[in-house]
C-alpha positions as CSV (number, residue, x, y, z in Angstrom):
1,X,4.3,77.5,51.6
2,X,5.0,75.8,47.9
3,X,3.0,77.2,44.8
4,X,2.6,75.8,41.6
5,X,5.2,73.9,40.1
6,X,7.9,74.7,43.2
7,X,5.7,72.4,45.1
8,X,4.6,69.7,42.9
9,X,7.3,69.4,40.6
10,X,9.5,68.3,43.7
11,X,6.6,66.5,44.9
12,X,6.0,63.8,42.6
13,X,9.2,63.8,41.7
14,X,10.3,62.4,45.1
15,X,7.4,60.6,45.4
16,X,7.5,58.6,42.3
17,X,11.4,57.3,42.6
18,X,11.0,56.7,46.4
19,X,7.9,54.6,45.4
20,X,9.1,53.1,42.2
21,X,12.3,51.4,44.3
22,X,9.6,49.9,46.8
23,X,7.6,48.2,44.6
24,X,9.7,47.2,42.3
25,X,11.7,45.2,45.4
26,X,8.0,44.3,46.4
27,X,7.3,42.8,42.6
28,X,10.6,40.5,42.7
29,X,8.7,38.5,45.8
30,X,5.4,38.8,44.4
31,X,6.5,37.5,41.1
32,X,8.8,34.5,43.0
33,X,5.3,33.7,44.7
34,X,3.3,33.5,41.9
35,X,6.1,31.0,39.8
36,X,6.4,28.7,42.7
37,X,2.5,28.7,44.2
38,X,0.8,30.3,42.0
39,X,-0.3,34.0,40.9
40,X,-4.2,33.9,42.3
41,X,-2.7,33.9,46.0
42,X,0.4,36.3,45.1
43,X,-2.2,38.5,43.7
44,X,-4.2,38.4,46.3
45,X,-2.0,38.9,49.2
46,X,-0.3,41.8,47.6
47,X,-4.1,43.1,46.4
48,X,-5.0,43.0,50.4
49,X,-1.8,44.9,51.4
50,X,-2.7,47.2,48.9
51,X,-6.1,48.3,50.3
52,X,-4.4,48.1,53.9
53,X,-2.0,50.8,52.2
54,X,-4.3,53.1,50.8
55,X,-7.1,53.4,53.6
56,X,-3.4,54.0,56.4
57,X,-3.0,57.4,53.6
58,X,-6.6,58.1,53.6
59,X,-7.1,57.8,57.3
60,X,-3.5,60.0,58.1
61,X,-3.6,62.3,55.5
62,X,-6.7,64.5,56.9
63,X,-6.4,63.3,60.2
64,X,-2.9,65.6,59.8
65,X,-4.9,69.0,59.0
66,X,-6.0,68.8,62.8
67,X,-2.9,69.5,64.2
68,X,-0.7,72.5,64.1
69,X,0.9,73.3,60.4
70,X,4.0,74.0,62.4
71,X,4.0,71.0,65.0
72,X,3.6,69.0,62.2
73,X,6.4,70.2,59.8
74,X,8.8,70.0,62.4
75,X,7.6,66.4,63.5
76,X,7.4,64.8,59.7
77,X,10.4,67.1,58.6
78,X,12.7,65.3,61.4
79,X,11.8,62.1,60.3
80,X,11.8,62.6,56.4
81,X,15.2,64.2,57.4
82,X,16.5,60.4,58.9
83,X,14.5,58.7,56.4
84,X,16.1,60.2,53.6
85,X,19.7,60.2,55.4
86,X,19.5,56.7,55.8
87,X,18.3,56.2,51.5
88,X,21.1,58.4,51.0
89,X,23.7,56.8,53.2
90,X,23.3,53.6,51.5
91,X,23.5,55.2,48.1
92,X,26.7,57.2,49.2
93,X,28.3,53.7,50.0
94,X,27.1,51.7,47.3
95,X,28.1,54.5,44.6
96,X,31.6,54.0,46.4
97,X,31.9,50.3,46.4
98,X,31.9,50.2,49.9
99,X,28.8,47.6,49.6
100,X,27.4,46.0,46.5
101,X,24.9,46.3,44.5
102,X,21.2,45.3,45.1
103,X,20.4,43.0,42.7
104,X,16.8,41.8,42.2
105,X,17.8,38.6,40.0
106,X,19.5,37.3,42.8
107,X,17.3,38.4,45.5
108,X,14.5,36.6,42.7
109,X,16.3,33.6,43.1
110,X,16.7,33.2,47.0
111,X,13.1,33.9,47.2
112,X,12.4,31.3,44.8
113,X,14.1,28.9,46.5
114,X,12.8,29.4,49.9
115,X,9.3,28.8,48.6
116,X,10.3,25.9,46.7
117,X,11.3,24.6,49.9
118,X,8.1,25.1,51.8
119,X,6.5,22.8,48.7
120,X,4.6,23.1,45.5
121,X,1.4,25.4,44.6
122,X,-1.6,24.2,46.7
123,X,-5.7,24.1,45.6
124,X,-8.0,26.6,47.4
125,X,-6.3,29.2,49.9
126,X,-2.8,29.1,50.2
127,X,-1.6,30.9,53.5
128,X,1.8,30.9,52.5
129,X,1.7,32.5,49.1
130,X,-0.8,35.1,50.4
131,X,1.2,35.7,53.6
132,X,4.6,36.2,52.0
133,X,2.7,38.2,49.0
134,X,1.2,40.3,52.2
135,X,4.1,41.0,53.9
136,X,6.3,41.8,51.7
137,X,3.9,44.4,50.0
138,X,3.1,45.8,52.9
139,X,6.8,46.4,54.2
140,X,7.8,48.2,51.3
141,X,4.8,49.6,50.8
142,X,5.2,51.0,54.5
143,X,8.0,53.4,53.3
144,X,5.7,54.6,50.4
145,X,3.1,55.5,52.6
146,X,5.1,57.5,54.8
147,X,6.6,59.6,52.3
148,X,3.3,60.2,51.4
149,X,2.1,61.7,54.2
150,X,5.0,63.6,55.2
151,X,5.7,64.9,51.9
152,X,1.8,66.2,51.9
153,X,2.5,68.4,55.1
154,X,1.9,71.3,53.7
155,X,-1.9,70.4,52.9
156,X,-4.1,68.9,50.6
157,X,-2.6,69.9,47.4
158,X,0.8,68.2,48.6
159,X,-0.8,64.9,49.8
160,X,-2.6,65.0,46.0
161,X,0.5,65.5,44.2
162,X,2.7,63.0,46.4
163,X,-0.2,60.4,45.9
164,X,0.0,61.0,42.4
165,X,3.6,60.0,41.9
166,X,3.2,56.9,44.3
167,X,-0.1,55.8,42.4
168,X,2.0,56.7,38.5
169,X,5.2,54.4,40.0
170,X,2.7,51.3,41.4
171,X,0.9,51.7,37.4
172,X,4.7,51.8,36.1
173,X,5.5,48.6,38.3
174,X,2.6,46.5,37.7
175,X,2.7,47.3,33.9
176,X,6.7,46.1,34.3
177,X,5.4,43.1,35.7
178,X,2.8,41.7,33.4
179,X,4.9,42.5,30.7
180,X,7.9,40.9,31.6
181,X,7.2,38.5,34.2
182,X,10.3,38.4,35.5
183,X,12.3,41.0,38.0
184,X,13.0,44.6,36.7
185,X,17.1,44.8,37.0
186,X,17.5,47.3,34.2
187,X,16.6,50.5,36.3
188,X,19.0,52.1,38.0
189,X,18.0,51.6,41.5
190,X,21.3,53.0,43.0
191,X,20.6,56.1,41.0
192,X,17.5,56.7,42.1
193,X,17.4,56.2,45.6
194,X,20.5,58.7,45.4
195,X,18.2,61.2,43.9
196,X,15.4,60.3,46.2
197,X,17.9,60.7,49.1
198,X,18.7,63.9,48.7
199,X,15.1,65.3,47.8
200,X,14.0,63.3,51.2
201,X,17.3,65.4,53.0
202,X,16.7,68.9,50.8
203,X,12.5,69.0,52.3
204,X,13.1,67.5,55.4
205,X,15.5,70.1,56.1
206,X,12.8,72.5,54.8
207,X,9.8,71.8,56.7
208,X,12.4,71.9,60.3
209,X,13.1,74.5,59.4
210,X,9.2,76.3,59.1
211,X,8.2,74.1,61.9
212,X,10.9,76.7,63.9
213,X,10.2,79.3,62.3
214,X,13.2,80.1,59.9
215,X,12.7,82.4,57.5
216,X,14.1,80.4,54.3
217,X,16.5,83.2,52.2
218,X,14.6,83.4,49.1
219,X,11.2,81.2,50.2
220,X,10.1,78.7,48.7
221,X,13.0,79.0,46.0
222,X,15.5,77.9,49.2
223,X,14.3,74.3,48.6
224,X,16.4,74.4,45.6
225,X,19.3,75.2,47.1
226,X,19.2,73.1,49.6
227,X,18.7,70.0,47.2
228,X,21.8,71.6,45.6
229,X,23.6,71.7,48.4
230,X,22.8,68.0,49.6
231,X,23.3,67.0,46.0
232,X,27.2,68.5,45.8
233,X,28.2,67.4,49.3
234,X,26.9,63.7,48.5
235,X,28.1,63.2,45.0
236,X,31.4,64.6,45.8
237,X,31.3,62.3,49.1
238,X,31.1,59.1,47.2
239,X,33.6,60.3,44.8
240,X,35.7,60.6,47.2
241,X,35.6,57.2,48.7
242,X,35.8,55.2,45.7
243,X,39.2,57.0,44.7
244,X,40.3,56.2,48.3
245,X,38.2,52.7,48.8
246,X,42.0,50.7,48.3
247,X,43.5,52.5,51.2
């Protein structure tokens, strides 16, 4: 299994961009909330989602130590394999021009307006703010927990250091947000869900690969290759496309 740096570096890494696009799309909602009904119930409902979040990763986490090391490589590794297909898929085609761009200013303003439409901020509980704060914190925040837990396979010292990029990109966020009040547009989301993508692809393909019992050429050190490998074939995928996208 990873040591030292080999399996934390990679770790957080991963971690922190998968869960910095997550709540970043979760803050655009939770900051259309709070300018149309009011920050007390946006707060709230994304504070509630929150502790739903974190007691789902303390309750899996451990509660993954009872089963097989191998069963349970195999099992997470196929599904952080899809997972991070599917991240890189999008990335693949949006780096092409095949589809656009997300855009949080605009997906800011159709949020705005469909609460505008439901009415003004209300005194006492607002199920409507809290709900839509809820929900959309939780669905994103769905994603982060699972790469969580599957990136923490291989014990407690993974789960730590996956936690601690999750936790360091939900500090990042929420700093972003009371500073600026407004969406965060200026990071590269593309760019980092490409990254993420293909760290998702490099250790899912990993831990399938220990959960048959491959011997990986070179150990742990295989991981980089691998995240090489997906790297080359993606990058020079999307290249591809966009020279041919007129055709």
């Amino acid at each position: 299994m990873f040591s030292g740096w080999t399996q934390a570096g990679p770790t957080v890494a991963a971690a922190f961009g998968a869960s910095l696009v997550e709540f970043i799309e979760a803050l655009t909602v939770v900051l259309a909330v709070g300018a149309v009904r009011g920050w007390r119930p946006a707060l709230t409902g994304a504070g509630l989602a929150l502790l739903v979040l974190l007691g789902t990763v303390v309750l899996l986490g451990p509660a993954l130590t009872r089963i097989p090391l191998e069963t349970v490589q195999l099992l997470l590794g196929t599904l952080l394999l899809l997972f991070g297909m599917r991240w890189l898929r999008k990335a693949m085609l949006r780096a092409a021009g095949a589809i656009p761009l997300h855009d949080e200013e605009a997906a800011y303003a159709k949020e705005t307006a469909g609460l505008r439409a439901l009415g003004g901020a209300r005194t006492g509980w607002d199920g409507v703010a809290v709900g839509a704060a809820f929900k959309i914190t939780m669905i994103e925040g769905i994603e982060v927990v699972f790469i969580v837990v599957a990136m923490g396979a291989a014990g407690r010292s993974s789960l730590l250091a996956a936690g601690a990029g999750a936790l360091a990109a939900l500090l990042v966020v929420i700093a972003l947000g009371l500073l600026l009040h407004r969406p965060v547009a200026s990071i590269p989301e593309n760019t980092l869900k490409f990254a993420v993508g293909v760290l998702l692809c490099a250790f899912g393909t990993f831990w399938v690969g220990e959960g048959i019992g491959l011997a990986w050429p070179g150990g742990d050190w295989s991981l980089l290759g691998l995240t090489a490998g997906f790297l080359g074939v993606a990058w020079s995928t999307a290249s591809f496309c966009r020279v041919g996208s007129p055709a």
